[in-house]
N, C-alpha and C positions, 0 to 999 in steps of 0.2 A: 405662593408663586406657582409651586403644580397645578392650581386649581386657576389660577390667571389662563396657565397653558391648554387645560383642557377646555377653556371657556374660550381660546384664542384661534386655538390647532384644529381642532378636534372635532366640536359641536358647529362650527359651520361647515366640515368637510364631511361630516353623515346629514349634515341639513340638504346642503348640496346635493350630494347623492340621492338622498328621499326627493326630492323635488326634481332630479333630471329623469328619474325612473318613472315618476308618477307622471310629468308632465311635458318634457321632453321631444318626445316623438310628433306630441302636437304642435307642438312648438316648430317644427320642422318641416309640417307637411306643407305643399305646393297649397298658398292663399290667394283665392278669389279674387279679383278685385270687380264691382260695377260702376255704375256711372257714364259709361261710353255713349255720348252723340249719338244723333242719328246717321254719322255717315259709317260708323262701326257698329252700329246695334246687331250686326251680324256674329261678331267675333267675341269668341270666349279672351277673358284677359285675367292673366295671375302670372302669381310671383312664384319662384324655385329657390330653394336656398342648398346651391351646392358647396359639397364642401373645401375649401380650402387647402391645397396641396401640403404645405406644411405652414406649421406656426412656430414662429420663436418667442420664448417665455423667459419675461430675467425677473427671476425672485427676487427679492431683497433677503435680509438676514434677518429681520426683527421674529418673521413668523415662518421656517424655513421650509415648513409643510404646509401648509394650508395655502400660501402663496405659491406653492406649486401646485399643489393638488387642485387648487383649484380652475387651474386654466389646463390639466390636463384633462378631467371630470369633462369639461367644454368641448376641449380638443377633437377627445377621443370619441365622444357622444354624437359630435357632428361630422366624423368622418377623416379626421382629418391627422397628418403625420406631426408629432411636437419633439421641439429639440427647447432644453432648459438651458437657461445659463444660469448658474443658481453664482451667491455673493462668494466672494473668495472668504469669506469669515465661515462658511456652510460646507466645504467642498466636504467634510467628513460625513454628516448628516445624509446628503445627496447619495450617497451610495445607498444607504436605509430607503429612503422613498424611492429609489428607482426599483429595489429589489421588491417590493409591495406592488409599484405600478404593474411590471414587469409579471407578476406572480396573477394577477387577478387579469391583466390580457391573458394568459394562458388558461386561464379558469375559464373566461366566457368563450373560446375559440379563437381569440384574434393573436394578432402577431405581436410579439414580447418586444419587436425591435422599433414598433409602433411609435414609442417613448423613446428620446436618449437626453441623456446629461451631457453635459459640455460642463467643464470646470477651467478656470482661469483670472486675469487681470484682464484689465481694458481692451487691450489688443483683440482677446478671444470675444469681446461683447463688440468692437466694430467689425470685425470677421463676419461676424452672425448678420448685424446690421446691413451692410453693403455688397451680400453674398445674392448672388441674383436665383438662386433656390430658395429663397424664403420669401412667401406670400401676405405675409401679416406678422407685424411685431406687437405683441402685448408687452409692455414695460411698467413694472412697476417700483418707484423708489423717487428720490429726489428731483427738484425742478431743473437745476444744475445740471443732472447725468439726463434729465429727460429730453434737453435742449439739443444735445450732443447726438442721441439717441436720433431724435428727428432730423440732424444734418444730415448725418451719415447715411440715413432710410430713404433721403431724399433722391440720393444715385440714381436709385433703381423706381421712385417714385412709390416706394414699400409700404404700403399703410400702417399707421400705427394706435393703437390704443394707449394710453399717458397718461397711468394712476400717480399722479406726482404728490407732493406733499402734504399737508394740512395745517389750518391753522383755526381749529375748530373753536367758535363761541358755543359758551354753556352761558345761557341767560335765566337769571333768576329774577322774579317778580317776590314786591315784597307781600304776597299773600298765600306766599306757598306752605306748606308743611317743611318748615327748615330739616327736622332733624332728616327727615326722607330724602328730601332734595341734597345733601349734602353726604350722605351713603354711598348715594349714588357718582355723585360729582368727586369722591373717594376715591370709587372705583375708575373713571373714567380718566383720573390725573395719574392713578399709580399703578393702576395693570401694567405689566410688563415695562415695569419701570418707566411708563409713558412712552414706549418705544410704538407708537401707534399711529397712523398717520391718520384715526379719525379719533383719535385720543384727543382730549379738554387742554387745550393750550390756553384760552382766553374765557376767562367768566367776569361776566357782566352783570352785578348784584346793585339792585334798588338801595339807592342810598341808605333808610331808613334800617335795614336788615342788616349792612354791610359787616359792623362788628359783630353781631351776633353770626354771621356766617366765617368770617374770619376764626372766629376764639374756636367754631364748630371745626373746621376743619386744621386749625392746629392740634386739636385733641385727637384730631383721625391719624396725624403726619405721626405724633409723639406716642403712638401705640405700635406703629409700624413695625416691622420684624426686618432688617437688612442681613441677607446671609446667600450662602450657597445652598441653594434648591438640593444640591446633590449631596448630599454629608455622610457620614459613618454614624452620627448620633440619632441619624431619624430624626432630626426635628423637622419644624413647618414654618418658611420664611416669608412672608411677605415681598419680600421685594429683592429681586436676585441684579446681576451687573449687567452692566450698560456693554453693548454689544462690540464698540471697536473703540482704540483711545481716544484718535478724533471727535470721535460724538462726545466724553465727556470732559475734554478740554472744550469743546463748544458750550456745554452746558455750564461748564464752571464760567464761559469770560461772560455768557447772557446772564449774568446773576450778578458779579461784578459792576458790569455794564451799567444793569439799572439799578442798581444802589448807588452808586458814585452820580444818579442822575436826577434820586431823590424819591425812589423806592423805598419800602421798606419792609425788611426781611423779618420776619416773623418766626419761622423757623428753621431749620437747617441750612444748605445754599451752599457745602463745599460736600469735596470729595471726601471717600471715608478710607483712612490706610492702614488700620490695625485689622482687615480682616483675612489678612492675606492676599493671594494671588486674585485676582478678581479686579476689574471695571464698576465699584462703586460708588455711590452718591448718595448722598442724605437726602431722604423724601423734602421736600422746600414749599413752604408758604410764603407769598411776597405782592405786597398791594401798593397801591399807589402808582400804577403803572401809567405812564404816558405815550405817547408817541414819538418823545424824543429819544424812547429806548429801543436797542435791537432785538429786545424780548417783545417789543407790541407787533413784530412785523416780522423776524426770523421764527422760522421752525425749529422748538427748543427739542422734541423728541429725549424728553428724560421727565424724570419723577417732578415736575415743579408746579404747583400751583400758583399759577398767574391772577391776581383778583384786581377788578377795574368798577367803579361804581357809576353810576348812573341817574337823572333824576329823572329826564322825561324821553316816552317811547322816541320824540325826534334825534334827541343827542345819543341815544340808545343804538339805533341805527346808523348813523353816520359814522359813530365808532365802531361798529361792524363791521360794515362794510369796507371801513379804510383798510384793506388788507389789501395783500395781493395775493392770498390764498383762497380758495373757496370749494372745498372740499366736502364735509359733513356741518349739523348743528344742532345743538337741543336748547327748546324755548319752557319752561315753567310758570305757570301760570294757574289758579284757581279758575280765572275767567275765560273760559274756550273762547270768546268773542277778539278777547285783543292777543289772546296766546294765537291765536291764526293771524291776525291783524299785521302782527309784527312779524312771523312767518313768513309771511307773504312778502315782505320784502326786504328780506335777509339772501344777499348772492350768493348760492351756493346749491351745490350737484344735489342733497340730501339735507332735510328737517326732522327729525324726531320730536313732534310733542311731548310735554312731560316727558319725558325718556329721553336715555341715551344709547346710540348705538345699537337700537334694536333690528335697524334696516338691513344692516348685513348679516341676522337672520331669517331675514325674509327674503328667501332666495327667490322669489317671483319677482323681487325687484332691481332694476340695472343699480348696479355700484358705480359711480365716477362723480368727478367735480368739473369746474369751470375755472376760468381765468388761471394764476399759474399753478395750479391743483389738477391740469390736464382736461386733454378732452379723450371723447369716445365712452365706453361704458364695458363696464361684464357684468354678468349674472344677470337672471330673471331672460325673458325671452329674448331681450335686445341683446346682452351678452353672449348668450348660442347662436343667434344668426349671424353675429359680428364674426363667428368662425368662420361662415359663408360668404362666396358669392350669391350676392342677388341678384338676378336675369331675371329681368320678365318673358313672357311668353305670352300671344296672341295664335289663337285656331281660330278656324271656322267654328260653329254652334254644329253645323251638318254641312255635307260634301252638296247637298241641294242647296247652298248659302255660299258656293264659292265666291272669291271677290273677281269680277272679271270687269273690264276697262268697257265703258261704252267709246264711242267712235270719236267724240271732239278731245278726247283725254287721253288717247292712245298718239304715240309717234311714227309718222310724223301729225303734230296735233292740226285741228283743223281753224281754219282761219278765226270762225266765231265761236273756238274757246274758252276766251277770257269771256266773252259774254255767258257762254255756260256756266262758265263756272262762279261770276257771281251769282249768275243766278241760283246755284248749289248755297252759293254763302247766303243768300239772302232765305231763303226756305231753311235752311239747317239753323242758323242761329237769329235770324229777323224777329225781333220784340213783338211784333202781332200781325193782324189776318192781312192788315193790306201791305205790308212787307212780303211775309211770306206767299201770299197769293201772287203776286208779277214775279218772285223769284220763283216761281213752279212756273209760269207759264213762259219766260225764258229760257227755265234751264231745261223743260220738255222743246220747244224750238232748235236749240241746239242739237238734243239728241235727234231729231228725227229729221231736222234739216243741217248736217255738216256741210259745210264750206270747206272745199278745199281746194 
C-alpha cells in the first residue's frame, strides 16, 4: 500500500517537475507560425501564451497530492495565481501540501500567497465555479460532479478542463506471456484499492486463455494483504480502505448486481468488518460479465476485477467501445501488427501498448479522455499552455514593409473596386498563368486608374 502511494503520489510529481524544469520554458516561448498568402508574405505571425489570471483546481480524494500538485507545478510555472478546492475527505492533508507549496514559492523568490487552499462542501466548489475571478477551471473527479461543474462555469462562460471518470479496457490476446500480463493487470485492478480513474475496470481475455487467466489472477486476489497502511506493528499491506462510505456501498451493490445477473464471482465481492475502523473490501474476481450489468458500464473505482471474454477482434471492439467512458487503455499482444490494429480503434484519450499506465509517466504527454471521460487535457505541452491565453500576433517583417492601403481599397472606396479587388483574388489564389495574368492586369488598372 505505501509503495502503491509512492508509485501514485510521488513519482509522477518529481517526474513532473524534471520535465517542466527541463522543458518548460520552451514550451512557452512565443511560436512562429508560416504559411501566410501572398497578400500577408509581409507580416511576421506567431502565437503568445500568456498566462492566465487565476486557476481553480478541485482534487479529488483518491490521490490528494499529486492531484494537486500537479496543476499547481502547471499553474505556477506558466505564470499564473491557483486557488484549490481540495475533497472534503482531504481538508487535513491540504494543510501539509499547501505548507510544501508555500515553502518552495518562498525558496525560488515568488510569492507564498501565489497558492491557496479553499476547504469545504458543494456550496464552496459552486462559489469557485460562478465566481467571475476565476479564468479556467481544471476539475478533476466524477462525470456526475463534472456536469454540475460545467453548468455552473457556464455563468461566466469559464472554460473548463474535465478529467472525469474511467472505464479503462485491459485487453489480452491469447499469445501473450500470461504470467507477465497478469502482474501487471494485478497491479493495475488493486493499486490504491482501484481507486484510479485510469485503473483496469474492464479486461477483455481471448477466449482460449480466459481460464487460465482467471485461476492467474484469483491467485494474485488470494495472496493480497488487506489492512491499515498505518499500524503500530510495522507491517506491509497490500491493500488499505476505500476512501468515503458511498464508494463502498457502490462497490458492494455493482457485485450484487452482476451476480444476480449471471456473473460469477470467483473471489471475494463483499466488504470486510473484522478489521476495525476502516472503508474495507475484499480484492474481487468476477467473469461472465455482460452488458445487462451495472458493472460493464458504471465506474466501480474499488479493488474488483471485471473479466469479459472474447473471440474475434470485431466482437472485441464493439464490446469496448460500448461504454460511455473513454479515458485510458492497454492492448497485449505478441503481434505489434494487430496489437496497433485494434488500438486504432479503441475510443479513448490514451493507449498503452503491452503496458499499463505508463502514459502518465510520460510527462511530455497531455492526460485526458473523450466522451463522458471529459474533454480538454493537462500535462506535456498542451497542458502548460491550456494555463494560458493564446493570442496570436502579426508585425511587419521591417518598418520598410509597412502595410499601407493603395487608393481603390481606401474609404471612401473607389468606384472600380470590386473590379480591383477580384482582380487581387484572381493573382493571389488563381490555379495558373492565364488566371492569374488578367487578374494582374486588372488589379494593376484599378490601382493606377481609380474611379471615383
Amino acid at each position: 500500500m505505501i509503495s502503491s502511494q509512492l508509485l501514485g503520489e510521488i513519482v509522477p510529481t518529481v517526474e513532473k517537475l524534471r520535465w517542466m524544469i527541463a522543458h518548460g520554458e520552451q514550451a512557452l516561448q512565443p511560436e512562429q507560425r508560416y504559411g501566410q498568402g501572398l497578400l500577408v508574405l509581409h507580416k511576421k505571425a506567431y502565437i503568445e501564451y500568456r498566462p492566465l489570471p487565476v486557476l481553480a483546481i478541485f482534487a479529488p480524494n483518491n490521490y490528494p497530492y499529486t492531484n494537486a500538485m500537479n496543476h499547481v507545478i502547471s499553474g505556477c510555472f506558466a505564470g499564473c495565481g491557483v486557488v484549490i478546492k481540495v475533497s472534503e475527505f482531504t481538508s487535513w492533508s491540504a494543510r501539509l501540501i499547501l505548507r510544501i507549496v508555500r515553502k518552495a514559492l518562498v525558496e525560488v523568490g515568488g510569492d507564498p500567497e501565489l497558492v491557496q487552499i479553499v476547504t469545504g462542501m458543494a456550496k464552496t466548489g459552486e462559489a469557485l465555479c460562478r465566481s467571475k475571478n476565476i479564468d479556467k477551471i481544471i476539475f478533476t473527479g466524477s462525470d456526475k460532479i463534472g456536469k454540475i461543474i460545467s453548468r455552473q462555469a457556464s455563468d461566466n462562460l469559464t472554460p473548463c478542463v474535465l478529467e472525469l471518470g474511467g472505464k479503462d479496457p485491459f485487453i489480452v490476446f491469447g499469445d501473450v506471456n500470461l504470467d507477465r500480463v497478469c502482474d501487471i493487470a494485478g497491479r493495475g485492478v488493486f493499486q490504491n484499492a482501484g481507486q484510479n480513474c485510469i485503473g483496469i475496470e474492464r479486461i477483455f481475455v481471448e477466449k482460449p486463455i480466459e481460464k487460465a487467466f482467471i485461476d492467474r489472477m484469483v491467485a494474485i486476489a488470494s495472496k493480497i494483504r488487506v489492512g491499515k497502511p498505518i499500524n503500530q506493528e510495522g507491517r506491509v499491506y497490500d491493500l488499505g480502505a476505500l476512501c468515503t462510505p458511498p464508494q463502498i456501498a457502490h462497490v458492494e451493490s455493482l457485485i450484487k448486481d452482476a451476480v444476480s445477473k449471471g456473473a460469477i464471482l470467483h473471489f471475494g465481492g463483499k466488504r470486510i468488518t473484522n478489521l476495525g475502523p476502516g472503508l474495507f473490501f475484499e480484492p474481487t474476481v468476477i467473469s461472465n460479465i455482460n452488458t445487462s450489468m451495472r458493472i460493464a458500464h458504471e465506474e466501480v473505482f474499488g479493488p474488483v476485477c471485471a473479466i469479459r471474454s472474447f473471440q474475434t477482434e470485431e466482437e472485441l471492439i464493439q464490446m469496448v467501445n460500448d461504454c460511455p467512458f473513454a479515458l485510458g487503455s492497454s492492448v497485449f499482444s505478441r503481434s505489434s501488427k494487430r496489437m496497433k490494429r485494434v488500438a486504432s480503434c479503441i475510443q479513448t484519450g490514451m493507449v498503452n501498448c503491452n503496458d499499463f499506465g505508463v502514459n502518465y509517466l510520460v510527462q511530455s504527454l497531455p492526460f485526458g479522455g473523450t466522451k463522458a471521460s471529459g474533454y480538454g487535457r493537462f500535462g506535456g505541452e498542451e497542458g502548460l499552455r491550456a494555463c494560458c491565453q493564446l493570442v496570436a500576433v502579426t508585425e511587419d517583417y521591417s518598418s520598410l514593409a509597412e502595410t499601407s492601403l493603395p487608393g481603390p481599397f481606401k474609404y471612401p472606396i473607389a468606384q472600380n473596386s470590386p473590379e480591383a479587388t477580384g482582380g487581387l483574388i484572381e493573382l493571389a489564389y488563381g490555379d495558373c498563368i492565364t488566371v492569374k495574368l488578367p487578374g494582374l492586369k486588372t488589379l494593376l488598372m484599378g490601382l493606377i486608374f481609380p474611379k471615383y
